[in-house]
Phi, psi and omega in degrees: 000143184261123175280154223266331194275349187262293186335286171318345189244016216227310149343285158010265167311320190287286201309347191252034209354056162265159187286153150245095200270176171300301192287338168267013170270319201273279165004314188256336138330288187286349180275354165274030163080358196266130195294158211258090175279135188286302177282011165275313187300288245249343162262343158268345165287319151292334177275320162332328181301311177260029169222131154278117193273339174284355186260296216284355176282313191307306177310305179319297219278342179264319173294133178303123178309116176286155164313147149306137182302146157268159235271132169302128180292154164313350197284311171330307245249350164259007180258324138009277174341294161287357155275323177318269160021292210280316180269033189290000204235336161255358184307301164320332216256323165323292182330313188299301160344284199296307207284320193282334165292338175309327275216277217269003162326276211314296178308299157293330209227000000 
């Protein structure tokens, strides 16, 4: 999972139309005080490489904030399951996806 503090600094760069390279995500970390994880830094510099951050801010800014689900019966919750299965080959680039909209929730919304 990508801490909230790499999304902002990734949020950062992007608004301050600088690339968002490792070394200037590892830059704008370390100048908030924050210790830098390489790998973290170098997995979210890549998942960022396949997201439009402007579809995905405009989307943030637009959607309403949801209800929390009400608890799913089991038969969901194994057809849930067995789709998750099915999608394991897009989970990264979603996860990337998800955190940077959290990212950008937080900020906005």
């Amino acid at each position: 999972m990508v801490d909230i503090e790499y999304v902002y600094a990734t949020l950062l760069l992007y608004k301050a139309g600088k690339e968002i390279s490792e070394e200037n995500l590892k830059r704008v970390l370390e100048a908030a005080g924050i210790t830098v994880d390489d790998v973290r830094v170098k997995s979210l510099v890549a998942a960022v490489k396949n997201i439009d951050i402007a579809k995905v801010l405009e989307q943030a800014l637009v959607a309403p904030v949801a209800a929390a689900p009400a608890q799913a019966a089991p038969a969901a919750e194994q057809a849930k399951e067995e789709k998750k299965e099915e999608k394991k080959e897009e989970e990264s680039k979603e996860l990337s996806e998800e955190a940077l909209a959290e990212g950008f929730s937080a900020l906005f919304g």
